[in-house]
C-alpha positions in Angstrom: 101.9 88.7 147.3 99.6 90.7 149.6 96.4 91.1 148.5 96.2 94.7 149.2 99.5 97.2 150.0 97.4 100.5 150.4 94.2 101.8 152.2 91.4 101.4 150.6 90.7 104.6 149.6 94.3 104.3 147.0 93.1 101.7 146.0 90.2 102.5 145.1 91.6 105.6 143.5 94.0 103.0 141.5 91.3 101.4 140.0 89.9 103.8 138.8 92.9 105.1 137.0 93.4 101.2 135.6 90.5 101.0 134.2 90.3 103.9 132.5 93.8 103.8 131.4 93.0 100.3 130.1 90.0 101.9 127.9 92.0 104.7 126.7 94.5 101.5 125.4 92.1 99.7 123.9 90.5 103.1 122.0 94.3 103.9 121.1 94.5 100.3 119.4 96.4 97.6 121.8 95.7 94.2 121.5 93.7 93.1 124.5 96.6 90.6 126.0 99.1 93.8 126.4 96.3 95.8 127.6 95.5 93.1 130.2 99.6 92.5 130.9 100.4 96.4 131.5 97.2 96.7 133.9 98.2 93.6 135.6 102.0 94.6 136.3 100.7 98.2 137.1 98.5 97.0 139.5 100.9 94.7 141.0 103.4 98.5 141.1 100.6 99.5 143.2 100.6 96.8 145.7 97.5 95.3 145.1 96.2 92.2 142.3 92.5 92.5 141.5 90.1 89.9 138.8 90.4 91.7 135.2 88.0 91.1 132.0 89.4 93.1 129.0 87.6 92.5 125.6 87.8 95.2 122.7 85.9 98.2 123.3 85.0 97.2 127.0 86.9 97.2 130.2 86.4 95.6 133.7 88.0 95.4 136.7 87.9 94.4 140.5 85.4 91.9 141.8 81.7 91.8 142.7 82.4 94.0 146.0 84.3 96.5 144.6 84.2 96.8 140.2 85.2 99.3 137.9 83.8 98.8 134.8 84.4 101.8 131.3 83.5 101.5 128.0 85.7 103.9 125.9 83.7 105.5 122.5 86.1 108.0 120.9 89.3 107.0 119.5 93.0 108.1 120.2 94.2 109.9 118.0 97.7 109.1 116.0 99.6 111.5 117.7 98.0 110.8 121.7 99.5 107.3 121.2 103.1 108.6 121.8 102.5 110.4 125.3 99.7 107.5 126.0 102.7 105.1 125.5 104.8 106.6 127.8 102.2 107.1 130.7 102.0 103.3 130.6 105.5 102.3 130.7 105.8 104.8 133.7 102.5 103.4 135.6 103.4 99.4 135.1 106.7 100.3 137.2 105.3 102.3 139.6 107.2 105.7 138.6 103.6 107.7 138.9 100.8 107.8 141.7 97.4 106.7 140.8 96.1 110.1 141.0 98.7 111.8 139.2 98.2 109.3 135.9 94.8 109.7 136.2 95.6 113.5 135.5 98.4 112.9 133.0 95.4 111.2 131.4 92.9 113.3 130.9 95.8 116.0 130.2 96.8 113.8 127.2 93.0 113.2 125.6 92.3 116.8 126.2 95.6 117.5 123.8 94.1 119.4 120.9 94.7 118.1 117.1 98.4 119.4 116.2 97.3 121.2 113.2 93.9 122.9 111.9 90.9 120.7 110.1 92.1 121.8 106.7 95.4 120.9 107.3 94.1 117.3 107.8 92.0 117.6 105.0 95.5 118.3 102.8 96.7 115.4 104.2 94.6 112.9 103.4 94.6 114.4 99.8 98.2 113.8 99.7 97.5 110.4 101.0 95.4 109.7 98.5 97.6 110.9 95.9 99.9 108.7 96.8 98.2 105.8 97.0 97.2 106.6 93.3 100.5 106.8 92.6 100.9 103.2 93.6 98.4 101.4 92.7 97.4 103.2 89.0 100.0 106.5 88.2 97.9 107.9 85.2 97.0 111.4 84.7 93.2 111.1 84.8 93.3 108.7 87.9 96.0 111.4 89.5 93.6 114.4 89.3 90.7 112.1 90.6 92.8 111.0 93.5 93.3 114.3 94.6 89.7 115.6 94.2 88.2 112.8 95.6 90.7 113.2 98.3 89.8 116.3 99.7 85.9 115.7 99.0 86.1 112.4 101.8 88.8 114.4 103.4 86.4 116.9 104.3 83.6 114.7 105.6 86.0 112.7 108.1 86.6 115.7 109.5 83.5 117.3 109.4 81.1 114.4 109.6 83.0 111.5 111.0 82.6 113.1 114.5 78.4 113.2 114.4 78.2 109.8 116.4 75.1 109.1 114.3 77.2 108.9 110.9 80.1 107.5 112.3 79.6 104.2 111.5 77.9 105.7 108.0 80.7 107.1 106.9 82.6 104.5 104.9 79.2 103.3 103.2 78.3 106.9 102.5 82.3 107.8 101.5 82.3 105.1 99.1 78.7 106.1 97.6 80.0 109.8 96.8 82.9 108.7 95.6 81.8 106.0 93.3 78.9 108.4 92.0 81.2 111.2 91.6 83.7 109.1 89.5 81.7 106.8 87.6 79.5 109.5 86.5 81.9 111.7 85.2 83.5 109.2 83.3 79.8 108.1 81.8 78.7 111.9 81.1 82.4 111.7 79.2 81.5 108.8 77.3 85.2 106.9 78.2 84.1 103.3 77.4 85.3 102.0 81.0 85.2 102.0 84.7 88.2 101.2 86.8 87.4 100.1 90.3 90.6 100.2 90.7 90.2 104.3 90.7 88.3 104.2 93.7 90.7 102.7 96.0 93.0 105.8 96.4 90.3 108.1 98.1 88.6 105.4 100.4 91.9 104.2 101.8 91.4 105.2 105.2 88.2 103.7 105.5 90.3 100.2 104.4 90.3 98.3 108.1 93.8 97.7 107.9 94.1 98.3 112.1 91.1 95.9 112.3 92.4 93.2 110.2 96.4 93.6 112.1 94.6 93.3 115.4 92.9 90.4 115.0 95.5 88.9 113.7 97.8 89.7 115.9 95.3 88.7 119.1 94.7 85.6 117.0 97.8 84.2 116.8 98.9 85.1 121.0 95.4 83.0 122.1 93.0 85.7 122.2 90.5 84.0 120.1 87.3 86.0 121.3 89.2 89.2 120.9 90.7 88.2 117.1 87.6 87.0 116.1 85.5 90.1 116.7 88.1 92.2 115.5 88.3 90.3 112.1 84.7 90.2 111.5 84.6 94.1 112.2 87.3 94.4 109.3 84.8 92.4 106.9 82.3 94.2 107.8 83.5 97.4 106.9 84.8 96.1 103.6 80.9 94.9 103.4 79.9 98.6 103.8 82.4 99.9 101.3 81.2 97.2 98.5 77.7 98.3 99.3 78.2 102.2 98.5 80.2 101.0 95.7 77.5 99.1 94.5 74.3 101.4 94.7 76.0 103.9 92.9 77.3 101.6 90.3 73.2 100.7 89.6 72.4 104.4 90.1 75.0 105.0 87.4 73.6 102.9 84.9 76.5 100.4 84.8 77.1 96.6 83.4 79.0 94.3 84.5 81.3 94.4 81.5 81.7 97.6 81.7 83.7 97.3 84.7 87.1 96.6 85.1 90.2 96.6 87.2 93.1 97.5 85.2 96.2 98.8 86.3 98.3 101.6 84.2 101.8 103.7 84.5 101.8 106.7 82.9 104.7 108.6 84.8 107.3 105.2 84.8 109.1 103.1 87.7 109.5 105.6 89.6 106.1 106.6 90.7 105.1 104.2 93.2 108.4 105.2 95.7 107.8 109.1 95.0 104.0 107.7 96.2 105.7 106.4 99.5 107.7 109.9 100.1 103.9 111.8 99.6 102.7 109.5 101.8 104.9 109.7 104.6 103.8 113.6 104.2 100.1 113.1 104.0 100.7 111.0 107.3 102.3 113.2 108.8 100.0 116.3 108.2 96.7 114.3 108.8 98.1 112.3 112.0 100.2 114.7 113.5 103.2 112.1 114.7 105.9 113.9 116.5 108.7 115.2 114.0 111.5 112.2 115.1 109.1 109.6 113.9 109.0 110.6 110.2 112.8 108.9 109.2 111.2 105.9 111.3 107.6 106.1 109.1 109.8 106.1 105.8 111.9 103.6 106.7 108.4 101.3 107.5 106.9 102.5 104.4 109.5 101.4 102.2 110.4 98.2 104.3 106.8 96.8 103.6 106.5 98.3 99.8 110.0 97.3 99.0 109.1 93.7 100.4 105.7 92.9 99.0 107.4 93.7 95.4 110.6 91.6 95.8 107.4 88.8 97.2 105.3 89.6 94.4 108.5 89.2 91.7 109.3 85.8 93.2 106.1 84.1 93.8 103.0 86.1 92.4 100.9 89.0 93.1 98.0 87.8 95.5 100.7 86.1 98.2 102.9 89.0 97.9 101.2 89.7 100.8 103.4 87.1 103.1 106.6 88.6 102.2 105.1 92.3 102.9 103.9 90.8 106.0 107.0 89.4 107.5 109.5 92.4 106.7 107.0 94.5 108.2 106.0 93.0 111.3 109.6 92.3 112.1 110.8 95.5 111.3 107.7 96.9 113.7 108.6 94.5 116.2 112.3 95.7 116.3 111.5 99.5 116.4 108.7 98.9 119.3 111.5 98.4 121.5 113.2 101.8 120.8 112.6 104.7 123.4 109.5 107.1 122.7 107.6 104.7 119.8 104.4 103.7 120.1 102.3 100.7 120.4 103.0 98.3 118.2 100.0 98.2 115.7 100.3 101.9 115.6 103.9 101.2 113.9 102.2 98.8 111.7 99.1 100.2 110.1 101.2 102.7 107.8 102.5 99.8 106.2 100.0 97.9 106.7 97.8 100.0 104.5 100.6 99.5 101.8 100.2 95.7 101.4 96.5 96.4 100.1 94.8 93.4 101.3 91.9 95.2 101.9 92.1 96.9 98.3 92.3 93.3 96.9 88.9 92.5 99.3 87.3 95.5 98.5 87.3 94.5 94.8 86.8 91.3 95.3 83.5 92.1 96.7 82.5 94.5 94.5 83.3 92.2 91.4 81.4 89.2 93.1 78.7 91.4 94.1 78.4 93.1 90.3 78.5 89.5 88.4 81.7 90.4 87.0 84.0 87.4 88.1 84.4 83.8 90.0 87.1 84.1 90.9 87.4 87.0 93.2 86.4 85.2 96.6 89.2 83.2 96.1 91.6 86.2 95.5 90.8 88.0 98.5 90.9 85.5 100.6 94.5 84.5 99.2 95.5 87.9 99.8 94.2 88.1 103.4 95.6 84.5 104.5 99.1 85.5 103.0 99.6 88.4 105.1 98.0 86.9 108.0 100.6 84.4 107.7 103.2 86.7 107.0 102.8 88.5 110.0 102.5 85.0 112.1 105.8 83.7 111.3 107.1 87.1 111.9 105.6 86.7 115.8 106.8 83.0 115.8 110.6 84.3 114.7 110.3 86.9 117.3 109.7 85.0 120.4 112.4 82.7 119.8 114.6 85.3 119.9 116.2 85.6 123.5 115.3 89.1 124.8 113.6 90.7 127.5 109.8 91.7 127.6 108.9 94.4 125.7 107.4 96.1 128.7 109.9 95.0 131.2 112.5 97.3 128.5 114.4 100.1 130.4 115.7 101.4 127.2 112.7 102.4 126.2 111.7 104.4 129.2 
């Protein structure tokens, strides 16, 4: 192939567009190896190949003569993904001129939120609700849920975008929210205090993307990639235990008068009206175009349905595996429809349902409180079972004859 199809000037111009493209992938959540494929065949669309280093949060491309090197801060939004995804299907054949993506970039981060803050803020009450619904339907944990829900929702939105409290935010989340709940429940004199209870309002702060990545770039080779991506997971869950922790000392607290217990006050039922109020919260908070919601029930109750029927057979902490495998497969299956996007965007919804990371955060809080032995080896049981979960899935899927995801003209 020649080494370069257009005057410099394009190309130059091409670059450009690649690397920042690339960036805005990365920041939207790809997995560095299809980041690194769609630049590669969209480069090739452009008539020219060029050296390419692509590692999380860091993007270079071109050699030492001529290099275009972007670092990308801010993150895509939920609902840029789907335009973002089809910008890159259309560059990797050559359907757009380098200067024209370049603009259909910038047109797609400059897309303003769909709906207002507070709408958000609803949202992510609703999604807490519903993960209280879940994982402990009681009244009392109900009513915290949704308080709790629109106190964290409201810093996210308000505070999450002050680059200085950014990376705060989940430490200082899980701090008000731990105060808030433990010390209500101590001023009321209730005897115990659920960890359990704090799970609902926290859960976006749960890495869930993090921990899918690096799996996901684990298992294709990309071992530097995985790596960091899994330690950034642990380390959040580190910053969650910590808040959790100081406020359980500022609180006053023993260890035995913690506990993790798990309660149904509103019957069977609960946990799939908590998968409908989900899909809701989703959708207010994250904006997703309308003809994705039958498509975010259907993965919602494809991992949830799964990680019980796993859970019923074999036991609670590999429930995970089963969870896993439905879900990664059924991602994997609707990646390939027309206007979807990336694949670890269709995942984290359900994803977040397998509670790995709820397991973890417990698990660290416990170890870190005295209160049990036993929880390293939980959460670790619980993260190696969906990890493997989701690499059998991958391992079933590519021996499956079928074209290339990105080589796919029906989803163009």
């Amino acid at each position: 192939m020649s080494e370069v199809a257009e005057p410099v000037e394009d190309q130059a111009v091409a670059m450009d567009f690649l690397a920042r493209l690339g960036a805005t992938m990365l920041a939207a959540g790809y997995p560095v190896n299809i980041v690194r494929l769609a630049l590669q065949r969209t480069a090739r669309a452009y008539g020219f190949s060029c050296p390419m280093l692509v590692l999380p949060n860091f993007i270079q491309i071109g050699d030492v003569d001529r290099t275009r090197m972007v670092r990308e801060e801010s993150p895509v939004r939920f609902d840029q993904t789907f335009p973002l995804g089809n910008l890159v299907r259309t560059a990797h054949r050559g359907g757009i001129s380098a200067a024209a993506g370049s603009a259909e970039l910038d047109r797609i981060l400059a897309l303003p939120p769909p709906y207002p803050a507070w709408v958000g803020v609803i949202g992510y009450a609703l999604q807490s609700i519903a993960y209280g619904l879940m994982l402990q339907p009681v009244p009392i944990s109900m009513i915290a849920a949704a308080g709790l829900g629109v106190v964290v929702g409201v810093l996210r939105r308000f505070a999450g975008p002050l680059l200085g409290l950014r990376y705060l935010l989940p430490a200082v989340c899980a701090f008000v929210v731990t105060l808030t709940l433990f010390g209500l429940e101590k001023l009321l004199d209730v005897g115990h205090f659920d960890l359990r209870g704090l799970i609902a309002p926290l859960v976006a702060f749960l890495p869930g993307v993090a921990i899918t990545l690096g799996v996901i770039e684990s298992a294709t080779g990309e071992i530097v990639s995985g790596s960091a991506r899994l330690v950034a997971g642990l380390m959040q869950l580190a910053q969650l235990a910590l808040g959790i922790v100081i406020a359980i000392q500022l609180v006053g607290l023993t260890s035995a008068e913690i506990t993790d217990r798990t309660g149904n006050f509103f019957g069977p039922w609960a946990p799939w009206l908590g998968l409908v109020v989900l899909a809701i919260g989703i959708k207010l908070e994250h904006g997703p175009p309308r003809q994705f919601l039958p498509w975010l029930v259907l993965i919602l109750f494809v991992s949830y349905a799964s990680q019980r029927v796993t859970a019923l057979a074999i036991g609670g902490y590999i429930s995970g595996f089963g969870g896993g495998l439905a879900l990664m497969l059924c991602a994997l299956a609707l990646s390939r429809r027309p206007n979807m996007p990336a694949l670890q965007t269709i995942l984290a919804p359900g994803f977040w349902l397998l509670v790995p990371s709820s397991v973890g955060l417990i698990g660290i809080t416990e170890i870190t409180s005295g209160a049990s032995s036993q929880s390293v080896i939980a959460m670790l049981a619980s993260m190696i079972s969906i990890a493997l979960g989701f690499q059998v899935a991958l391992a079933i899927w590519n021996s499956i004859p079928k074209r290339d995801w990105i080589d796919d003209d029906s989803r163009t």
